[in-house]
Structures are given as C-alpha cells and as structure tokens.
C-alpha positions in Angstrom: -36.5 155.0 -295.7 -38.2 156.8 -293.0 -41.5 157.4 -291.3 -42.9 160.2 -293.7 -41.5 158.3 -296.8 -43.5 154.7 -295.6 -46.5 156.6 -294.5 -46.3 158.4 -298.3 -45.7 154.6 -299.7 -48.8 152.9 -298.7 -50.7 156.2 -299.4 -49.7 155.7 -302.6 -50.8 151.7 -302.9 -54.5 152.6 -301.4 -54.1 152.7 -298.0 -56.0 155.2 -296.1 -53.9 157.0 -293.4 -55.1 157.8 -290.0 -53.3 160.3 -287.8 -52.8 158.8 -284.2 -56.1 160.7 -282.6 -58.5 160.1 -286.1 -61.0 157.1 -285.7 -63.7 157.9 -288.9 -64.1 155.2 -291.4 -61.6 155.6 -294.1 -63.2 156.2 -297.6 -61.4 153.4 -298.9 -61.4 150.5 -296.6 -60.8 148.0 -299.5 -57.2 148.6 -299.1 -57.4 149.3 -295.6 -55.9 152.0 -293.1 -52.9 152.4 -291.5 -52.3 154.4 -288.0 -49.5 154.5 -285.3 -49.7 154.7 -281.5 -47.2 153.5 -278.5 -44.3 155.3 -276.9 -43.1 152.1 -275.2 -40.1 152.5 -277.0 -39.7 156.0 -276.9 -39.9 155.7 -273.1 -37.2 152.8 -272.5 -34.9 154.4 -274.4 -35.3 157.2 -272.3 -36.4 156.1 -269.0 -34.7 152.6 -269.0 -36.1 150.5 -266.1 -38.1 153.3 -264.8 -40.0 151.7 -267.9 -42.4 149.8 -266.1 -44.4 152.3 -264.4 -45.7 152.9 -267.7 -46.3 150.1 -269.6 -49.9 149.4 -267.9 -51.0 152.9 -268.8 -49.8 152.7 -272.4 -51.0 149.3 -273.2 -54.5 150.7 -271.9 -53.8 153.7 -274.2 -53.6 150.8 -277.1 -56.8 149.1 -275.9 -58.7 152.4 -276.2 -57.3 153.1 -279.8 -58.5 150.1 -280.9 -61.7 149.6 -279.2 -62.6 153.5 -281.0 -61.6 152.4 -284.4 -64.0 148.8 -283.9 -66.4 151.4 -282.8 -66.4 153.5 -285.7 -67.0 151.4 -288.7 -63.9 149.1 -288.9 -64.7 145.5 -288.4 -61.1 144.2 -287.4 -57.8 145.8 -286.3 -54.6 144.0 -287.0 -51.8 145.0 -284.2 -48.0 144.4 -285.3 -45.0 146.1 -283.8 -41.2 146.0 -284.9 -39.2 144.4 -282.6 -39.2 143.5 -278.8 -36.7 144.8 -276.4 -34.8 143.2 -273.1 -35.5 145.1 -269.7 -33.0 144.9 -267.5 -32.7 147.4 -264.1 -29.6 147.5 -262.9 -28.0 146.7 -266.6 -27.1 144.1 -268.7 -23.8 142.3 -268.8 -21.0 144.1 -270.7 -19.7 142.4 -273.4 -16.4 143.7 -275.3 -16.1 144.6 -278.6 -12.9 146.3 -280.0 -13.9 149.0 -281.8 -11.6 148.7 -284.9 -14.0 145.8 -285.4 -16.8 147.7 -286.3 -17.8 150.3 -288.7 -21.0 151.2 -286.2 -22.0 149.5 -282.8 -25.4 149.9 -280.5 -26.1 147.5 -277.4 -27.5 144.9 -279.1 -26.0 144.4 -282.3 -22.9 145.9 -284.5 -21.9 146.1 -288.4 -18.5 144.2 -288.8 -16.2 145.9 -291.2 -14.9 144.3 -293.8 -13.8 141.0 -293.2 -12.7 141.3 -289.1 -13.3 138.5 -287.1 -15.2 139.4 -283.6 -15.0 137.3 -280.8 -19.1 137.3 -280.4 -21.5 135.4 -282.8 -22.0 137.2 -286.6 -25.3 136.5 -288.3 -26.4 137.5 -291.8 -28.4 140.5 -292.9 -31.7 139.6 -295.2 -31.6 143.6 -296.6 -27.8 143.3 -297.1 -25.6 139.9 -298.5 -22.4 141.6 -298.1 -23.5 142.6 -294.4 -22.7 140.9 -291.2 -24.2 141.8 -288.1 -22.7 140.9 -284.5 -24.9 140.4 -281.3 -23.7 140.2 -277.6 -24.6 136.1 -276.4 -27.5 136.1 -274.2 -28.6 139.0 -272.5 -25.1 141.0 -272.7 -24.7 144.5 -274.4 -22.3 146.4 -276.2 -22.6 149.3 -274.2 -21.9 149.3 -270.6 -25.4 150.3 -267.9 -27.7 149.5 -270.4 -31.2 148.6 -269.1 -33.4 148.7 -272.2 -32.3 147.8 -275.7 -33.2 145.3 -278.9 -31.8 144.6 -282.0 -30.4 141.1 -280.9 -31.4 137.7 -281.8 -33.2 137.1 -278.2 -37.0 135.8 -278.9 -37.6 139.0 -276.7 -36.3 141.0 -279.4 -37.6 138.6 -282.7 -40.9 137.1 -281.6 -43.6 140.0 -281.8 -46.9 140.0 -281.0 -49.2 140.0 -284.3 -52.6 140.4 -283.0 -56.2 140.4 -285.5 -59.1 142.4 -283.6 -62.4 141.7 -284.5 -65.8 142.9 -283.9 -67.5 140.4 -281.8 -71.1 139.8 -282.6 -73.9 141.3 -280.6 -75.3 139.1 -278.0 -78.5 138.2 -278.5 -81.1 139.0 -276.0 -84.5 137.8 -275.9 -86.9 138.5 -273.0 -90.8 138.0 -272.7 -92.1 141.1 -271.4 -95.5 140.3 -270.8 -98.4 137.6 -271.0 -102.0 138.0 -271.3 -105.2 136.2 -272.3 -108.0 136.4 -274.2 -110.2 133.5 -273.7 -107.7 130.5 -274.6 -105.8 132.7 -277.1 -102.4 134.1 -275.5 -100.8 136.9 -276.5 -97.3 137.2 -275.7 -94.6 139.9 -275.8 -91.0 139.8 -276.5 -88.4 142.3 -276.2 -85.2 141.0 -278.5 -82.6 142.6 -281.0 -82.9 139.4 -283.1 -85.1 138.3 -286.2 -86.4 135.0 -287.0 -88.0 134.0 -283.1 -90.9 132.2 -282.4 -93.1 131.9 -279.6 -94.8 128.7 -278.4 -96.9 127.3 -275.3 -95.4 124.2 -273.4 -95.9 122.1 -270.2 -92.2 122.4 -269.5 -89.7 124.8 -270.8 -87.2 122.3 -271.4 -86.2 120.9 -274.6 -86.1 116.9 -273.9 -89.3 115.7 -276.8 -90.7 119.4 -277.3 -93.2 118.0 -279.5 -94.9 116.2 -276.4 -94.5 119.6 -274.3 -96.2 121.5 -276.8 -100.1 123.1 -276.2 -99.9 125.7 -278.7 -98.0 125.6 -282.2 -95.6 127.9 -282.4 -96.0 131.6 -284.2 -93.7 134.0 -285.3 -92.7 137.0 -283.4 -94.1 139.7 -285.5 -93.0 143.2 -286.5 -94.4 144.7 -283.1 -92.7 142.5 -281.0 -95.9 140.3 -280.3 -97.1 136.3 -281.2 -100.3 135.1 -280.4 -100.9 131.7 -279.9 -104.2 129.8 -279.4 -104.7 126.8 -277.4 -107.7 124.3 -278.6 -108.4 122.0 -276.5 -110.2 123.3 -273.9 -109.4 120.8 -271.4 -106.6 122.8 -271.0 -108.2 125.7 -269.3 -107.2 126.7 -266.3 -103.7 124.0 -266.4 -100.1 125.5 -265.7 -98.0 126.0 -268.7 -95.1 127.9 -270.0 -94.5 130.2 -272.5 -91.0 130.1 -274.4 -89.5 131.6 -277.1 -87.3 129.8 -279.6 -84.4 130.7 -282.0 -84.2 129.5 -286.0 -82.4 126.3 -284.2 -84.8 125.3 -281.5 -83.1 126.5 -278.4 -84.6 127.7 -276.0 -83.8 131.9 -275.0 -86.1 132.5 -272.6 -89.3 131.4 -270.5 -92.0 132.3 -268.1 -94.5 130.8 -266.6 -98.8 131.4 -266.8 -102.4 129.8 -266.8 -103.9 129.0 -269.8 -106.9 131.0 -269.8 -106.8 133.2 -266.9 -107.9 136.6 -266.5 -105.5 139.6 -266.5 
C-alpha cells in the first residue's frame, strides 16, 4: 500500500478526490471526498525541534482549507490524522537495542526477529499475528539525538485528534428600519434574513404577560419586508408604545420605540 494506490482505492468505492489546492463541490458527495494537507510531519522529520516555529502557521494553513471547502458547498469536514509524534529539543533518552535483535529498527519502535527476547517491552501487531513490535519505555528512542519521532505506544503517538466540522447556521438578524403612521394604522419595516416574523404593537417590549402589553394584534412580515398594524381604540392616540418583532416561538428579536398616531 501506498499513497497513489489508497487514493486509487476509495476512487474506486465512490469517493470524490480533491487535490490539496481544489475546493468545488464534488459531483458525488453521497460518498463523500477525500483531500490531504499538512507537512507537520514532513517538517519534524526534517527540522526536529526547529519544529515549532511552524506549527502555528501550518495549523492556520489547515483552518483555511477547511473553512474554503465549508465555503464551497460541503456541509461538514471530518479531520483525522495518522499518528502523533513526541517533540523533544535537545533529544530523547537513548535506549539500547542489540541489533541482532531486530530484523528493522526506527526510534520509536523495532520488528523482533524471530523469536529474540529484547530487553524493552514487545507488543502485538493487529496487521500481522506472527509480528512483534518493540518500543523504547517512556519517552526513550532507539536512535541516539532524536528530537521528533512516533511510532510508540505514548498517547502522544496513539490518541489523535478526530475532528467533525460543520456549517454553523446563519445568525439570524432582525432589525426594524423604520416606523411610520397613518392615522392609527402603523406601518413598520423590518430588515431580516429570516421567514416566518411578525410584527406587533406593545406598551413594553418585554415578554412577561404579552397578551396584556399588546395594542395591536400582530401581522405578518410580508414579502416586502413590511407589516402594518392598526390600533382601534382611539384612546390610544397620542400614548407611548413599542413596536417589536417576534420569531415563530415568541421571542422577542428586536424593538423600537414610537407614538401611536403621530405625524411623520
């Protein structure tokens, strides 16, 4: 197994394949998409504890990835990685390993040949029954001046992140825009991204017994943005009230004050 070999795999089950710098909606999103970005490995490898300098930078790098995929028809973006990795300037601790022991050997884990006996803890291998793996205790490494490695049984290295992104929903905004009067019927405009408001005329905005704050019954917000309500009782006239606007539930999204009846 390899990279290209995976990437042809799932391409074959359904899933859509996005190179590292391609954010359109795939054409079949049933099966979802696949994609790749992140040289945080790359870099310790290479860089060791000079590592650090970097990490900021790429997991803002990450951030923007997904942030343009949400932003271009996906609804969620699930972030996994591999395995985790110790960090440690200066090096970790060396810990021997006779290499007649081994048929291969990295800083974090070896294969045991055959049936040797190491002096380090051996675990099991889920891909392989016949295998044994040994991993330096602790933080130690096979390899002397190691800073940055994995492949040892550390919850560093085993316990990975496995992140769902979602598209949050829109926040709803709901602002009245203007009030005006035409004899005791009010005409009141609200600027909103939602459906399903209404619009009615109170003595107090709050929501403690609305029915007993209520002048006007409440109307619909129509399709140009605009409710008019009309007061009948005229001993109103002329009496402070408020005008609020109400979601499907009753709460209150916005308010503002006026005179019943006064002239614009």
């Amino acid at each position: 197994m390899n990279a290209s070999r995976l990437r042809d795999e799932m391409a074959r089950h359904g899933v859509e394949i996005l190179d590292p710098d391609e954010t359109t909606l795939a054409a079949n999103t049933e099966k979802g998409g696949w994609t790749e970005i992140g040289r945080l490995d790359e870099m310790g490898h290479s860089l060791g504890a000079s590592l650090v300098r970097h990490i900021d930078v790429e997991i803002e790098t990450i951030t923007d990835r997904i942030s343009a995929l949400l932003g271009t028809g996906w609804t969620r973006v699930r972030v996994v990685t591999d395995h985790g990795w110790l960090l440690v300037p200066g090096g970790m601790p060396k810990v021997e390993l006779p290499a007649h022991l081994v048929a291969t050997k990295w800083a974090r884990c070896a294969s045991v040949r055959g049936e040797s006996s190491p002096d380090v803890p051996t675990f099991g291998w889920f891909w392989n029954a016949y295998a044994r793996i040994a991993s330096p205790p602790g933080i130690g490494s096979f390899i002397v001046n190691t800073e940055y490695a994995h492949g040892g049984v550390s919850p560093q290295e085993c316990v990975v992140p496995d992140m769902l992104v979602e598209q949050g929903e829109v926040a709803l905004k709901a602002q009245i825009t203007e009030i005006s009067w035409r004899g005791m019927r009010c005409r009141v405009v609200v600027d909103t991204n939602a459906a399903g408001l209404r619009v009615e005329l109170r003595r107090n905005w709050k929501q403690a017994d609305p029915e007993g704050q209520r002048i006007a019954t409440a109307k619909d917000r129509g399709s140009n943005g605009q409710a008019s309500l009309a007061v009948e009782r005229d001993e109103y006239e002329g009496t402070a009230a408020m005008a609020v606007i109400l979601d499907a539930t009753g709460r209150v999204l916005d308010y503002r004050p006026t005179t019943i009846g006064e002239e614009q």
